[in-house]
N, C-alpha and C positions, 0 to 999 in steps of 0.2 A: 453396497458400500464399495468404492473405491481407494486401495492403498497401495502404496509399492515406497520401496525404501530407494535413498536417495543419497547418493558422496556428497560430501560439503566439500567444495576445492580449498585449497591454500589461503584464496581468498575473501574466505566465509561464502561461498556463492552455490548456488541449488538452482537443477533445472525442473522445474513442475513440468511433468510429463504431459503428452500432449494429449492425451484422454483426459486426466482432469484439467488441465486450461481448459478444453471444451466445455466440459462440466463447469467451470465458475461462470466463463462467459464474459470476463472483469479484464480490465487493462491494469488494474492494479489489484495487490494484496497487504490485506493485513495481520501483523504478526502478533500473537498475544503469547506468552509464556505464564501457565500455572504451574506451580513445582516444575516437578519435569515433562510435563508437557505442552506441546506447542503446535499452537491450533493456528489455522491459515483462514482467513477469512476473505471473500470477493467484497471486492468495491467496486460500487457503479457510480458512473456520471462523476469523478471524481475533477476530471480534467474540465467541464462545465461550472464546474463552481470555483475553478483558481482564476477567473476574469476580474473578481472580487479581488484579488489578493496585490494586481496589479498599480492600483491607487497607491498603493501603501510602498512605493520603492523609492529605497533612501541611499543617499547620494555615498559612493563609495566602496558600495555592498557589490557580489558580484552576482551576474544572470544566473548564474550556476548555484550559487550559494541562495539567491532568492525563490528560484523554482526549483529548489530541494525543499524549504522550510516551505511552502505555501501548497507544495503537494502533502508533506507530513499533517500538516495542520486539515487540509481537503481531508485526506483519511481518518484525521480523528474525529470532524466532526460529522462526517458519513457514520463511523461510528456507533459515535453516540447516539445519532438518530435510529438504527437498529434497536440498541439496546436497550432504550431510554424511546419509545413511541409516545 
């Protein structure tokens, strides 16, 4: 098992140390909070299923604002695919 303790900066921000980014292996993470604890979970292929998300951009909205919501949504339903087989 690997752990080590970690500063949160000013602006909510944490660096996963670079032995466990190895260990996930993932370009992205997922955050889950039960009571007080808060479990980090690797995502795979996350970035291959937001091609899907691209059909759906509506006029107004901005790149930034659309590939934030379209990665949140990628992660959830990586997710649930985990948890829910």
């Amino acid at each position: 098992m690997t752990t080590a303790a970690i500063k949160i900066t000013r602006k909510g921000q944490v660096t996963i140390p670079k032995e466990i980014r190895e260990k996930l292996r993932a370009e992205a993470v997922y955050f889950e909070v039960v009571d007080d604890t808060v479990m980090v979970r690797a995502v795979r292929d996350a970035a291959g299923s937001l091609a899907g998300y691209a059909k759906n951009v509506k006029p107004g909205v901005s790149m930034r604002h659309m590939k934030e919501r379209a990665w949140e949504e990628s992660v959830r339903e990586k997710t649930r695919k985990k948890k829910h087989p």
